[in-house]
N, CA, C and O of each residue as an XYZ file, in Angstrom:
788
protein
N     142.280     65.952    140.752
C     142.889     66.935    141.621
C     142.652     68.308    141.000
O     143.118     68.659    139.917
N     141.998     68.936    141.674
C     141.592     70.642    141.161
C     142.413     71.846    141.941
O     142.210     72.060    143.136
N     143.217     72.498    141.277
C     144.243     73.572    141.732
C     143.346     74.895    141.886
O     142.643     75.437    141.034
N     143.586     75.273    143.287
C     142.756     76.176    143.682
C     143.866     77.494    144.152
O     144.826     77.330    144.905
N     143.521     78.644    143.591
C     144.641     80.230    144.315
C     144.256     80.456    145.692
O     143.158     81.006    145.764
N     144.619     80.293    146.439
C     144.566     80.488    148.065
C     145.468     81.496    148.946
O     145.160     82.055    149.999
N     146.571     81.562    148.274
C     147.702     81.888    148.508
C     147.583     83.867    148.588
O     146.807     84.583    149.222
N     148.953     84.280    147.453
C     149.712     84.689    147.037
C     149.287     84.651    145.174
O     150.000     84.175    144.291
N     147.965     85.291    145.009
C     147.607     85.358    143.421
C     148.679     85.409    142.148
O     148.560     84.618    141.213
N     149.443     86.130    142.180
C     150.480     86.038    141.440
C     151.197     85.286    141.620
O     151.725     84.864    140.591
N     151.506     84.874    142.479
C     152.547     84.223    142.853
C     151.803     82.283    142.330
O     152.326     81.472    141.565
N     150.926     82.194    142.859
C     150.159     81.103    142.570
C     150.010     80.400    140.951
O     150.158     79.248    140.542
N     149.628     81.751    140.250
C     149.147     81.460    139.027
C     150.735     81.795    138.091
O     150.709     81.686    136.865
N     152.029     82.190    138.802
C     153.265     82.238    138.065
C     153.458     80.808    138.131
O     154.037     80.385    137.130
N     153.055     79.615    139.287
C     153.106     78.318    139.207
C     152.285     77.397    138.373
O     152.630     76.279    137.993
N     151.296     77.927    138.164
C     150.171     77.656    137.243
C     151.010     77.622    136.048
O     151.371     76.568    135.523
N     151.269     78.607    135.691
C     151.736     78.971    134.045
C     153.200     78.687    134.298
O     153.676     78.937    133.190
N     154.101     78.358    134.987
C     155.061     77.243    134.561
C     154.761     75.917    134.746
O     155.551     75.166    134.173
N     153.641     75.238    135.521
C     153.348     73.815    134.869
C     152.688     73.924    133.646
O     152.829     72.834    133.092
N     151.915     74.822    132.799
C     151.518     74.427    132.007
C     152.449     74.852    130.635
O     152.090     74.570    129.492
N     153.902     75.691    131.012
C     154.855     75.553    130.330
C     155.392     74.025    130.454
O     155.528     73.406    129.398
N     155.570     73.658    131.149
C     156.325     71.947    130.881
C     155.693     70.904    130.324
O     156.170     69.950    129.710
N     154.062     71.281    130.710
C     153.652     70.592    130.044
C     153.176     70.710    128.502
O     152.401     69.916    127.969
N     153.675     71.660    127.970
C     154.004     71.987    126.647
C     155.352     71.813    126.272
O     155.668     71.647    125.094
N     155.763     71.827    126.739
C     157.321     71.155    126.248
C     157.213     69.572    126.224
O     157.461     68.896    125.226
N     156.754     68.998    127.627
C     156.656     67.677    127.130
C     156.107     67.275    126.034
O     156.567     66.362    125.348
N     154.769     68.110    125.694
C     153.712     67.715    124.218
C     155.046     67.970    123.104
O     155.381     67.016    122.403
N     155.536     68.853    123.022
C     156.541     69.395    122.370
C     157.354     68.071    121.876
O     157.569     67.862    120.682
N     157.848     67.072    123.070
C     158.880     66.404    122.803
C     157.983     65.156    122.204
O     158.426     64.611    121.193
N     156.767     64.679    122.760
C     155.563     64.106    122.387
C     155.439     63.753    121.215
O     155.682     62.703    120.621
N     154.911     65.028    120.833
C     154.623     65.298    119.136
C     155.715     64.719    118.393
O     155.548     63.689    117.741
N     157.020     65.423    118.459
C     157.985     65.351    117.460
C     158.483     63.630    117.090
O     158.728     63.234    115.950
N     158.557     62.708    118.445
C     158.318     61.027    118.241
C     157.081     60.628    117.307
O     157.105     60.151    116.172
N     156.117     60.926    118.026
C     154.698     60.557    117.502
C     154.773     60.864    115.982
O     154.545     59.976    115.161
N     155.100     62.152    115.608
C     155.005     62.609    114.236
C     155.716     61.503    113.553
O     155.163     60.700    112.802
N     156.746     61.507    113.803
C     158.451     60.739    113.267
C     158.143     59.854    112.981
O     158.190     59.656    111.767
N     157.623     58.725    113.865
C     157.380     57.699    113.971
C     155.842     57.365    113.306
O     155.513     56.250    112.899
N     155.330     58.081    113.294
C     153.631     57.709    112.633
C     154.193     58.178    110.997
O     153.903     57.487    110.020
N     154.961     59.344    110.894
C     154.448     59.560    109.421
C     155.618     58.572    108.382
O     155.418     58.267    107.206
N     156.690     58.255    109.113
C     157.632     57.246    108.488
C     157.139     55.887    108.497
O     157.487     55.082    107.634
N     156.415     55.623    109.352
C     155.859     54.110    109.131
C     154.429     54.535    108.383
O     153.745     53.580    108.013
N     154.054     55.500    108.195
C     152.693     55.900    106.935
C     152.773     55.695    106.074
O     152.074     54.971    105.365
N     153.879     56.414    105.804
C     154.924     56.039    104.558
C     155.467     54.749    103.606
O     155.572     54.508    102.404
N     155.740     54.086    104.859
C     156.260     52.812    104.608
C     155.477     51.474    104.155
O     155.737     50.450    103.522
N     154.443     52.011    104.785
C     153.334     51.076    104.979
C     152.155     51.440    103.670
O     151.580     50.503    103.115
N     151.945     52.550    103.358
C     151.306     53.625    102.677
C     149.967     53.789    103.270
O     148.833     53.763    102.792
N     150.463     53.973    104.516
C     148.576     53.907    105.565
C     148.179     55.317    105.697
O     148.779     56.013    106.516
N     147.357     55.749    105.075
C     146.510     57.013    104.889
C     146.297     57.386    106.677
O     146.490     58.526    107.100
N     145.965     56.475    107.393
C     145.269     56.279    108.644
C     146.699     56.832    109.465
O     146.487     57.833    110.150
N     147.864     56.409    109.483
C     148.935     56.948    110.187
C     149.504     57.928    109.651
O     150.299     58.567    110.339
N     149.237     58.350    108.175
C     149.721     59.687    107.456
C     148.977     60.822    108.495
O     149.537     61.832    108.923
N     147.986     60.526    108.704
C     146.590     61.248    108.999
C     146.670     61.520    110.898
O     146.258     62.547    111.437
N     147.157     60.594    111.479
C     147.633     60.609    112.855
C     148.899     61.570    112.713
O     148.812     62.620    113.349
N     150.203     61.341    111.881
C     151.241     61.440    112.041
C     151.013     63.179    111.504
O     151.947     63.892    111.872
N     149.915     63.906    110.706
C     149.638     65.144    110.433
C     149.087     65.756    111.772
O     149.479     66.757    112.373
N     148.046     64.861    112.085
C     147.899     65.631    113.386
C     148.871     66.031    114.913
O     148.721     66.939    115.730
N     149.872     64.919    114.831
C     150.973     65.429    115.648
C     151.675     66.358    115.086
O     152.769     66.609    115.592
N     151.323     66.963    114.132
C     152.642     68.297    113.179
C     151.058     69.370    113.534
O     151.257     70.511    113.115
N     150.193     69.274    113.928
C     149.333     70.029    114.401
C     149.412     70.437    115.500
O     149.307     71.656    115.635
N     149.610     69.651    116.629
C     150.048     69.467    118.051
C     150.912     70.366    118.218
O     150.887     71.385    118.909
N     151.926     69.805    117.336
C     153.500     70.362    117.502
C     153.309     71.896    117.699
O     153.753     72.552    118.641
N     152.376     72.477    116.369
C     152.401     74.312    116.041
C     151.226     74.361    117.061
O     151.106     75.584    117.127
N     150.346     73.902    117.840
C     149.398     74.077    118.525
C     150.628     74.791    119.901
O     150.717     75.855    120.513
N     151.368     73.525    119.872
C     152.186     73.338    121.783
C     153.442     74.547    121.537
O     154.071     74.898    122.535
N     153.829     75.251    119.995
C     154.660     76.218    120.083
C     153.672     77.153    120.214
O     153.959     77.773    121.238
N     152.451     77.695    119.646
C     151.909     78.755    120.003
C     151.454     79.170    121.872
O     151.317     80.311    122.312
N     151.321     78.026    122.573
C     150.759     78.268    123.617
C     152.250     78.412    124.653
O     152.325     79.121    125.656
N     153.189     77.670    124.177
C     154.795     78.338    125.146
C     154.987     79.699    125.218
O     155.091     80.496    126.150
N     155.017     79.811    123.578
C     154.721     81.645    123.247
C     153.860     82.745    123.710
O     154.097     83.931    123.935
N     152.552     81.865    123.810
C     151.514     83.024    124.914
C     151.754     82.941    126.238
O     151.727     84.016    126.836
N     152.007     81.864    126.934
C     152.462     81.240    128.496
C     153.872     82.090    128.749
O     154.035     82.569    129.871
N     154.848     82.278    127.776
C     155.664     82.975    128.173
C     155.593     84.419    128.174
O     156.269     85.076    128.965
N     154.744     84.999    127.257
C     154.609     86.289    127.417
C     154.042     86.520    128.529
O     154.351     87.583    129.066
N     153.333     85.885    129.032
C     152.485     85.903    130.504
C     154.009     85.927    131.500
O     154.506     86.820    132.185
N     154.169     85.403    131.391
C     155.596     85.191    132.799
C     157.145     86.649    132.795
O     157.898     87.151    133.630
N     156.940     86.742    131.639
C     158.022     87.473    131.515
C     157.240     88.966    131.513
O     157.905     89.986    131.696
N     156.268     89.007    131.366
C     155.385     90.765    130.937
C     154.104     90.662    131.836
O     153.308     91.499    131.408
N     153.764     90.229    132.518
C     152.362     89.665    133.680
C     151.475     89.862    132.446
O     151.511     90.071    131.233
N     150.454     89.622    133.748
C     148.519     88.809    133.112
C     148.274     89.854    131.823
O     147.951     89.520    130.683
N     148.515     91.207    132.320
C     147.641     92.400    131.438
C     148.436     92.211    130.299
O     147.480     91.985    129.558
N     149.538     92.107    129.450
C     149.861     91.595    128.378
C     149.841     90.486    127.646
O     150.063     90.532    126.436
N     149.479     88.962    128.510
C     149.234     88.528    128.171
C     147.768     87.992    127.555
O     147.478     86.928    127.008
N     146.981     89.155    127.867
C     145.555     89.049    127.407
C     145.590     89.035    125.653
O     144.770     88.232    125.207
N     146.183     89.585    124.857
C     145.865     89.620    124.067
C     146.594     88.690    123.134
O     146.299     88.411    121.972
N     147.672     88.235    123.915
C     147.924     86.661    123.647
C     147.340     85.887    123.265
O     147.127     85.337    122.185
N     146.850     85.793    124.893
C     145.538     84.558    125.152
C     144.235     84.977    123.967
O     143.332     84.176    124.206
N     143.867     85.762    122.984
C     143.307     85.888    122.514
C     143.732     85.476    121.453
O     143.045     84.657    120.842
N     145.088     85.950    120.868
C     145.571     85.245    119.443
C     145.605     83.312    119.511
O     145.145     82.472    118.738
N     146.254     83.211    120.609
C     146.461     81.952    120.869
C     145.268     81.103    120.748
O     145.243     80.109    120.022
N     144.058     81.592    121.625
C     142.771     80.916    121.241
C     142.094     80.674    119.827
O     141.556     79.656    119.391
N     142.255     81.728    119.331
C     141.916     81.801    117.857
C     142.403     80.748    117.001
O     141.707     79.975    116.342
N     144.076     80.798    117.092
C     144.873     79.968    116.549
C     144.591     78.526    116.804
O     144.467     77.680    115.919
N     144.468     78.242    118.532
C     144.115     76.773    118.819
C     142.668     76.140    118.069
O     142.246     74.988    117.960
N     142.099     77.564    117.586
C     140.723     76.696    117.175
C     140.528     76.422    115.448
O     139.850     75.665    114.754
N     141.555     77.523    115.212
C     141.946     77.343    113.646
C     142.817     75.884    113.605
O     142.363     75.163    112.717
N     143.868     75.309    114.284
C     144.575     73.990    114.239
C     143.551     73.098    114.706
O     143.577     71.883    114.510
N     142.623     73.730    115.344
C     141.419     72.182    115.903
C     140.848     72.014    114.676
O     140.673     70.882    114.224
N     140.460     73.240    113.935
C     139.667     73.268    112.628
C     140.546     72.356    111.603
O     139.915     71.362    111.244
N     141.607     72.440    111.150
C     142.201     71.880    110.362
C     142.603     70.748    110.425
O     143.033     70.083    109.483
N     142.438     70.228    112.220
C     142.750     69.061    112.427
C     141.772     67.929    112.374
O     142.042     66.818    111.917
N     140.510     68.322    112.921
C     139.030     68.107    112.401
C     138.765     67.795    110.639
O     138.281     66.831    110.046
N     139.368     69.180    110.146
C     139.120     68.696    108.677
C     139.799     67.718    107.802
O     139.349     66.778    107.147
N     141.237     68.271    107.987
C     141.881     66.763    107.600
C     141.311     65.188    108.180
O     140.919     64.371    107.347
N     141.305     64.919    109.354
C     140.709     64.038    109.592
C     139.700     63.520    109.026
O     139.839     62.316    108.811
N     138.451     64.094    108.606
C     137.493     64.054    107.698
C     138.109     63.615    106.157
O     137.779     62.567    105.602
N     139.063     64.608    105.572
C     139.246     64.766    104.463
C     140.157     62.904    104.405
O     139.553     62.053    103.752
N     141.167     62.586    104.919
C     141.735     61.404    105.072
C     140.928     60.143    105.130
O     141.339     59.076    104.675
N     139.396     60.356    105.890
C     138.835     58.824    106.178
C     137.733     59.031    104.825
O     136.893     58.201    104.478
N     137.958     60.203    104.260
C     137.101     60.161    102.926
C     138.250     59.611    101.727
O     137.939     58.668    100.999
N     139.031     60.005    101.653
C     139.890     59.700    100.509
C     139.799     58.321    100.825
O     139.218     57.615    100.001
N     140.510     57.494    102.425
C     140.667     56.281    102.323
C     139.612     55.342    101.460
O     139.855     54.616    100.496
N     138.362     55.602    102.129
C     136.629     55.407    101.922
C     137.055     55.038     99.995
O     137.361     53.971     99.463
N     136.880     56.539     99.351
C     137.236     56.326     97.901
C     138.104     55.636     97.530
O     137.702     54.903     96.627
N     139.483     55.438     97.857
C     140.236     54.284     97.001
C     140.249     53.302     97.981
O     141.287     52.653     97.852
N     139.680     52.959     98.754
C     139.553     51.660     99.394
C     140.908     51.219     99.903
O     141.319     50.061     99.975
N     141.702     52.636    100.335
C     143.185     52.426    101.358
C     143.056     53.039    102.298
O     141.935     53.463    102.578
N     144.007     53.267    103.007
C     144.646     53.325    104.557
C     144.734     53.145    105.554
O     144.826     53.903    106.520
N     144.713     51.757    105.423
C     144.550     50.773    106.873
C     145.523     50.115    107.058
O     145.683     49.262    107.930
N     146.434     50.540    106.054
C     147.845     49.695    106.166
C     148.576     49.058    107.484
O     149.089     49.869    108.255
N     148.666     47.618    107.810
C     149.624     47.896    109.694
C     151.219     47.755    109.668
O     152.036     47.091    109.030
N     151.245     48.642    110.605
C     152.878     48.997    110.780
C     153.457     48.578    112.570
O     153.152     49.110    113.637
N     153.868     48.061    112.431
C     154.096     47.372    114.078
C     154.205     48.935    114.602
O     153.369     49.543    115.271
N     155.576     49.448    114.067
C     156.344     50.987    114.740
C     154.912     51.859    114.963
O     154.617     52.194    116.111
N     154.130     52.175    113.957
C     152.854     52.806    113.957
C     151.992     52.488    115.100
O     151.569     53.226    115.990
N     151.840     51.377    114.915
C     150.546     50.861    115.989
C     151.320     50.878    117.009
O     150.560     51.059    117.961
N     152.708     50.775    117.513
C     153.073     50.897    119.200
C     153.173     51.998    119.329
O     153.290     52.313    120.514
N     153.188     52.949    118.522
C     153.307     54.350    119.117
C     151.994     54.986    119.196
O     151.813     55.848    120.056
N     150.790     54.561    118.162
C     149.328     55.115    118.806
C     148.764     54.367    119.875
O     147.695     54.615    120.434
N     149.735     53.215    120.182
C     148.895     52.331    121.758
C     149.512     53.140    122.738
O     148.731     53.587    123.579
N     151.017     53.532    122.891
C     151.082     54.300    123.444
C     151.049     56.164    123.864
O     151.398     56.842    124.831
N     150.572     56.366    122.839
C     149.709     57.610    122.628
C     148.320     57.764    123.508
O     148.078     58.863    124.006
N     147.472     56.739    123.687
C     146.405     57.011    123.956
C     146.673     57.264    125.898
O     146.309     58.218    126.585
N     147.128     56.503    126.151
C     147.875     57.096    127.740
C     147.855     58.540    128.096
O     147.117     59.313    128.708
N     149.220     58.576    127.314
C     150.153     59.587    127.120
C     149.020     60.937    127.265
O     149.016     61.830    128.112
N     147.887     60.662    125.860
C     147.074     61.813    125.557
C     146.247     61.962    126.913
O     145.881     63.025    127.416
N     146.035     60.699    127.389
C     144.727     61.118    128.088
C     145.267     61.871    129.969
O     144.708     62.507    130.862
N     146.341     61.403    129.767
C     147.382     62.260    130.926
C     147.202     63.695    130.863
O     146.715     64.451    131.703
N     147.811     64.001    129.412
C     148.000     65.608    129.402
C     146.743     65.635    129.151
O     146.318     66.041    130.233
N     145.653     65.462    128.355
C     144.812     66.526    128.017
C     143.865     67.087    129.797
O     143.460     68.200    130.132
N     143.814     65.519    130.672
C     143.379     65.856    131.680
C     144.255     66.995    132.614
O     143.681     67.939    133.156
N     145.708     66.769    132.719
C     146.437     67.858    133.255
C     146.394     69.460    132.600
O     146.488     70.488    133.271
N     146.299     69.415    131.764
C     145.968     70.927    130.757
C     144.312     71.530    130.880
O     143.847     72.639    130.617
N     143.770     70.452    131.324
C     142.568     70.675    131.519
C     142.391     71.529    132.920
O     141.789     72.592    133.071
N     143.041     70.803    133.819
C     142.942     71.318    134.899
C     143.646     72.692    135.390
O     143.353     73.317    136.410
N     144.452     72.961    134.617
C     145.394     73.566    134.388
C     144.254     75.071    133.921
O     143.725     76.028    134.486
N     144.337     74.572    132.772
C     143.218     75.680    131.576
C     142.127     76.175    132.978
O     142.092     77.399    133.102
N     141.471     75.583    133.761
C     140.419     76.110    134.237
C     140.873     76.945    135.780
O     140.360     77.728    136.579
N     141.965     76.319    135.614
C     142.966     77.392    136.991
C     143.079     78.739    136.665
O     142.813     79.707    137.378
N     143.574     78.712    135.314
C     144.010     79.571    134.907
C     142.712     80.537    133.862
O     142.706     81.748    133.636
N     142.111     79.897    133.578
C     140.550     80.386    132.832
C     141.024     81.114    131.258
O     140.694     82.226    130.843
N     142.056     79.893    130.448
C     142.766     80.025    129.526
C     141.817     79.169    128.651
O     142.004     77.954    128.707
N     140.772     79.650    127.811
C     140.574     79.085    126.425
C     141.919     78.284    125.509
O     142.167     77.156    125.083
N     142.466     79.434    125.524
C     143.991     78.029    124.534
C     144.397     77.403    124.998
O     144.600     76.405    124.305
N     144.718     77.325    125.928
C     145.330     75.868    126.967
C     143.674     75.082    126.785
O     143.825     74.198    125.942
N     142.604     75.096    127.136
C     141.477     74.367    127.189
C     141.324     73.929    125.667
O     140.855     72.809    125.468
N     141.706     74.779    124.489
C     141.695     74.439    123.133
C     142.943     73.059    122.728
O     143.026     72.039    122.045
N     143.675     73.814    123.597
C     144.907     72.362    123.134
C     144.874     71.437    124.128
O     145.540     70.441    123.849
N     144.106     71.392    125.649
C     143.434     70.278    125.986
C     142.755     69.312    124.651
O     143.152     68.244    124.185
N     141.745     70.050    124.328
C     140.816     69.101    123.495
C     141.753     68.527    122.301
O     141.448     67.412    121.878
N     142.776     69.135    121.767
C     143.455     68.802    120.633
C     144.383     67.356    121.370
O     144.810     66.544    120.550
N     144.560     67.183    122.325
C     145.096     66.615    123.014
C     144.021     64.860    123.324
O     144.341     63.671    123.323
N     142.844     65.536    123.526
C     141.669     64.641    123.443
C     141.419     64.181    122.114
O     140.972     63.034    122.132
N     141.550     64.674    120.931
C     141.018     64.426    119.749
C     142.876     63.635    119.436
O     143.194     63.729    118.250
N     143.360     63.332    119.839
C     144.657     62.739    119.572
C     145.228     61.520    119.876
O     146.061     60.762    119.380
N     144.109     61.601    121.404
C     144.004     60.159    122.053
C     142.814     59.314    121.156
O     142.951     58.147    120.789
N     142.025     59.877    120.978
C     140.754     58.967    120.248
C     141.205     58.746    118.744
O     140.716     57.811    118.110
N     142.313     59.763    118.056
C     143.113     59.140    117.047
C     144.046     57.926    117.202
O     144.158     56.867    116.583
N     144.591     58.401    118.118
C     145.563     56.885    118.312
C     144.442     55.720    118.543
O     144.695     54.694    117.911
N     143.528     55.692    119.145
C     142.734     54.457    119.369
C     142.209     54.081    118.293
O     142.306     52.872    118.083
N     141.643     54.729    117.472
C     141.049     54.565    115.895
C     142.331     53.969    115.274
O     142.169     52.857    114.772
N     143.532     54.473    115.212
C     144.290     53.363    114.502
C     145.240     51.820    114.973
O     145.748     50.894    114.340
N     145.099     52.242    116.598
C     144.755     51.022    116.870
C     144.284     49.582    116.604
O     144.857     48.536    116.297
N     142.783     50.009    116.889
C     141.515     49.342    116.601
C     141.241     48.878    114.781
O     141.243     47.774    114.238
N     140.992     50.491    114.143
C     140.924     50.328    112.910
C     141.757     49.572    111.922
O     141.290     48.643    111.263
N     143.555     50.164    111.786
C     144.460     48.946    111.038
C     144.629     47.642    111.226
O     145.030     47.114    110.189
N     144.461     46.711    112.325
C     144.694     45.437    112.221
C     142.917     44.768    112.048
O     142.619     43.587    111.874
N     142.180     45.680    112.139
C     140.790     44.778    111.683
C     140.695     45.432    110.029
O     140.499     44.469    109.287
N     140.746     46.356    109.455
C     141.079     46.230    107.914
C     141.935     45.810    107.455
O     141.744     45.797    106.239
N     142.950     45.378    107.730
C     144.086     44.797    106.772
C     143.109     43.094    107.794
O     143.338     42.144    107.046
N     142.637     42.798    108.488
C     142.186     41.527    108.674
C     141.366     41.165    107.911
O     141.391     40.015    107.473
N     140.334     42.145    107.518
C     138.912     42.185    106.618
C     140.151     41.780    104.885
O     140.074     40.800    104.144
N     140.938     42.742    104.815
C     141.262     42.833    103.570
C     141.868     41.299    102.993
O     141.890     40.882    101.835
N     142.368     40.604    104.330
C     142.579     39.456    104.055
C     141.967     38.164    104.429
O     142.552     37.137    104.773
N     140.268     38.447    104.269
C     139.476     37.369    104.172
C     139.598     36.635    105.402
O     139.696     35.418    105.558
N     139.568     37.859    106.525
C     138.988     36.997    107.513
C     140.919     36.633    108.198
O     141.057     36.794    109.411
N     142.252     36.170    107.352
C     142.924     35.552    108.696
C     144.076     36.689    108.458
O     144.099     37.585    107.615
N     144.914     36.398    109.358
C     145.740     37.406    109.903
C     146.759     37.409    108.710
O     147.205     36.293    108.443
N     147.217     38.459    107.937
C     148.091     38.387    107.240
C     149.700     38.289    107.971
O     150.031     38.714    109.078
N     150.438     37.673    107.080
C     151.712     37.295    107.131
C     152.408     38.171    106.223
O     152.283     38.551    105.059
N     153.558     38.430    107.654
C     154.465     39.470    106.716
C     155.519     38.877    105.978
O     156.113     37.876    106.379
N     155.858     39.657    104.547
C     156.499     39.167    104.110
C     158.218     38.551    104.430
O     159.107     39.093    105.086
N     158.228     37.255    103.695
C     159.782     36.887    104.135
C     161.315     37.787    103.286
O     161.514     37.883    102.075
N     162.046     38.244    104.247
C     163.098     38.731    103.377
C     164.652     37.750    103.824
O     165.773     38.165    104.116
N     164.262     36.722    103.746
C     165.198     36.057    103.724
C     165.285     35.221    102.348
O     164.232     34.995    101.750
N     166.311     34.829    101.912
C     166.488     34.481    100.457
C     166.365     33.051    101.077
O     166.700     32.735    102.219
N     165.695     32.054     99.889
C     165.672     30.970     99.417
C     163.753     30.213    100.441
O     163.352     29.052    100.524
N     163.345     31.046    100.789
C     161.911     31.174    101.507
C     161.033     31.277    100.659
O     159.855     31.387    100.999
């Protein structure tokens, strides 16, 4: 579905830029589970691979506050102030793509060297199965959104949005076939915490 101004220009694109306020708030509320939940079971588990997911939702997070912040200066001060927003904001979205890119790199290299972070975490893995949905919802709605509006940072935190879904699928996919590999082929068994077992 492609949103077209037909109307009432201002008026059109003040609707524009409050859906793509909500839909930064939802990422907003998104992130802060995803994070919670990926970097406490990272933790727990000591999976480099959900440390590394659960960083990139604390990326998200400062990605989806910078773009409320430019989206609102737009609404409350119109388009001509928000230009130079939309300029910080872009910058910024591509500096958090950058860092999110690099960590990513930097994480499947460390794992690589000590031969960790594939750890599986039930809590982990249901929240990147349901991540990959989730992502591929918004990044397509922000997408459409971004080109309504002809917003580089909204189109920047589209893609961050894309690079989030193909994270959740990588740990998906990736933790239960290395911790399978790690255990020779059969499915490991979790440990018993019941006494006299």
């Amino acid at each position: 579905m492609t949103t077209t101004l037909t109307g009432n220009p201002q008026t059109e694109r003040a609707t524009l830029i409050r859906e793509a306020v909500r839909l930064e708030y939802f990422t907003l509320a998104w992130m802060v589970i995803e994070a919670g939940i990926a970097i406490g079971a990272g933790v727990a588990a000591r999976s480099i691979t959900l440390l590394a997911f659960g960083i990139d939702s604390l990326i998200e997070l400062a990605s989806a506050g910078v773009l409320i912040r430019r989206l609102t200066v737009e609404l409350r001060r119109g388009q001509s102030f928000a230009e130079s927003a939309e300029r910080l904001a872009s910058r910024i979205g591509g500096a958090l793509l950058f860092a999110l890119a690099a960590y990513a790199v930097a994480a499947a290299g460390w794992g690589l060297w000590t031969g960790e972070g594939q750890a599986v975490s039930w809590p982990g893995l249901l929240v990147a199965f349901a991540a990959i949905p989730v992502m591929w919802v918004l990044s397509r709605r922000k997408l459409r959104v971004a080109a309504a509006l002809d917003s580089r940072a909204l189109r920047a935190d589209a893609v961050e949005s894309i690079t989030c879904g193909w994270l959740s699928f990588a740990v998906v996919i990736g933790s239960p076939l290395s911790s399978w590999s790690e255990h020779g082929g059969s499915i490991p068994r979790p440990r018993s915490s019941s006494c006299g077992s």
